[in-house]
RODO-2510 file (C-alpha; in nm, 4 decimals, decimal comma):
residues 113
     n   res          X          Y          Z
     1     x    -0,2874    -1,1231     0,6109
     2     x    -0,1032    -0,9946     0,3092
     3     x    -0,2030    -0,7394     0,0897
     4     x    -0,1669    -0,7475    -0,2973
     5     x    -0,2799    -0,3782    -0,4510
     6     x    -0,2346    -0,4027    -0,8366
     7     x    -0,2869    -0,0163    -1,0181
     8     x    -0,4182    -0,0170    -1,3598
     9     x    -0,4705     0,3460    -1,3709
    10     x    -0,2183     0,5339    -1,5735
    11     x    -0,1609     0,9099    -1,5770
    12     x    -0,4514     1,0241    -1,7510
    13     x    -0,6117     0,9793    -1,3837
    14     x    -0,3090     1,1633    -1,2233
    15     x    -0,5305     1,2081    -0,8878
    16     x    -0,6969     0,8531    -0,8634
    17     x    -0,3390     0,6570    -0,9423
    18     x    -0,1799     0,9083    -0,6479
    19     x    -0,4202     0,8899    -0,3865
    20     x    -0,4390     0,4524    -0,4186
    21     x    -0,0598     0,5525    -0,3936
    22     x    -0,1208     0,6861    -0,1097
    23     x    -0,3718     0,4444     0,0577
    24     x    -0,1157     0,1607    -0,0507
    25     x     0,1149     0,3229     0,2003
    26     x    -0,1366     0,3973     0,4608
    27     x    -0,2661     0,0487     0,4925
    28     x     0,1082    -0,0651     0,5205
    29     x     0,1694     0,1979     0,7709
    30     x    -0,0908     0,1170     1,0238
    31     x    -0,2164    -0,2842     0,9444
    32     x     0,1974    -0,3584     0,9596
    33     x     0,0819    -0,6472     0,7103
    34     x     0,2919    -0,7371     0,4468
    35     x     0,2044    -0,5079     0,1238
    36     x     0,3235    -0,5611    -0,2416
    37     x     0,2451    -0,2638    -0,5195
    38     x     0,1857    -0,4334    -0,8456
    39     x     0,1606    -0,2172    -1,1962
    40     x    -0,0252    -0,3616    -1,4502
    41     x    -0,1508    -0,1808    -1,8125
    42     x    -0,1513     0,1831    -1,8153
    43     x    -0,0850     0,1780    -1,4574
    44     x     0,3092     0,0975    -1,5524
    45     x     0,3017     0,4669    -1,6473
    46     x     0,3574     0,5691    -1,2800
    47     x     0,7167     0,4416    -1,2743
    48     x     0,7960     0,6236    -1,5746
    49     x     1,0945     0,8519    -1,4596
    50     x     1,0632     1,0792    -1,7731
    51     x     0,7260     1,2361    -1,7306
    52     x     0,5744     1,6027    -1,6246
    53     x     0,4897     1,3926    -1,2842
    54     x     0,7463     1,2144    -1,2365
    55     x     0,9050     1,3988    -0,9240
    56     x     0,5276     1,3404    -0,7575
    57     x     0,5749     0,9507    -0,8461
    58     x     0,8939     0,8949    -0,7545
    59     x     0,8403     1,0637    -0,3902
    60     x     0,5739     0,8318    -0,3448
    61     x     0,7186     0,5210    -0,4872
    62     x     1,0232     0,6003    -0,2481
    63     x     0,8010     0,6157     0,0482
    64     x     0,6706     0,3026    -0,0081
    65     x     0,9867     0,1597    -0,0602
    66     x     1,1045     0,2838     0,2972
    67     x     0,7974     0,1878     0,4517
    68     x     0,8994    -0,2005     0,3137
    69     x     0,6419    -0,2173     0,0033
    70     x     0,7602    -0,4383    -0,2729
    71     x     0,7489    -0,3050    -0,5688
    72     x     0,6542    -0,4023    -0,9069
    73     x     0,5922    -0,3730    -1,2948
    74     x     0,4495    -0,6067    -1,5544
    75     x     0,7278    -0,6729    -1,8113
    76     x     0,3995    -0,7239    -2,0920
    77     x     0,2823    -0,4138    -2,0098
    78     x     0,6246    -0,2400    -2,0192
    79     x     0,6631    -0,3871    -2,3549
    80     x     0,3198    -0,3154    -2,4954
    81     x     0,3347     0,1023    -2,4288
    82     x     0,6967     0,0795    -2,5454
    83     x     0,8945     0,1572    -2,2322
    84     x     1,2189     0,0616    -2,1231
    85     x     1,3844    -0,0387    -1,8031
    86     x     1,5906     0,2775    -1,8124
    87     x     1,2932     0,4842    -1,8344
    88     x     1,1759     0,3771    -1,5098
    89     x     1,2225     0,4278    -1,1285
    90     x     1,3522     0,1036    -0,9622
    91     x     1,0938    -0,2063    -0,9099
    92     x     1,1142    -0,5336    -0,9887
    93     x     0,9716    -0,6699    -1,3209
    94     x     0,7447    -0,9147    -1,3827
    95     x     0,4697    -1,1292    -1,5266
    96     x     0,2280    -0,9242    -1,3849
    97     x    -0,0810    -1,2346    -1,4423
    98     x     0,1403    -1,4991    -1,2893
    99     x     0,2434    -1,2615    -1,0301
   100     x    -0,1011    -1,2130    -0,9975
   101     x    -0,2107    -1,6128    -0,9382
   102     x     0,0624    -1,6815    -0,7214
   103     x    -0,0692    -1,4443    -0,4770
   104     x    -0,3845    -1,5353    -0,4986
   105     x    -0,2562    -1,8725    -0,4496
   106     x    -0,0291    -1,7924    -0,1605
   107     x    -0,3430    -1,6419     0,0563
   108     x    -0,3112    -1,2880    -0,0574
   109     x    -0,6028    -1,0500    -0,0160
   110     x    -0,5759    -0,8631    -0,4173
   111     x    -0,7305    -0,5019    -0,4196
   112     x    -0,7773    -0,4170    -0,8087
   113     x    -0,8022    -0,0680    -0,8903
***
């Protein structure tokens, strides 16, 4: 079974975006299941490598990484709040709604938070 987690919580719930973070990584850890980390809307924000909690974010993101979680942003959303590539910590970018589908399609179980 593969795991799709999409965030759509920004900063402005610093604590709820860390700790699904942190569950992302956990379920990885100990199901060994494929897992894929997918920012959509505000939840973009926690890629942003200029930002008062950025260090936080990018210690997690890298965890994932290491543990084997793909990682990725919604190129809409990135455009939307006005962010640039350069602005943020490595992941790929994409259409986060086709991304989305083709899990979905593929089998994927999708957590939404």
């Amino acid at each position: 079974m593969s795991i799709l987690v999409v965030l759509t919580t920004g900063k402005e719930a610093f604590v709820r975006a860390n700790a699904i973070m942190q569950m992302t990584l956990m379920i990885r850890k100990t199901s060994g299941q494929p897992v894929e980390f997918l920012a959509l809307g505000p939840g973009v924000e926690v890629f942003r490598s200029n930002q008062k909690n950025s260090p936080q974010f990018g210690q997690m993101l890298e965890q994932m990484k290491e543990a084997g979680i793909t990682l990725a942003v919604c190129e809409m959303s990135l455009e939307n709040l006005g962010l640039k590539r350069d602005q943020m910590f490595e992941a790929n970018i994409v259409r986060g709604g086709v991304e989305v589908a083709q899990r979905i399609q593929e089998g994927y179980t999708v957590l939404t938070f």
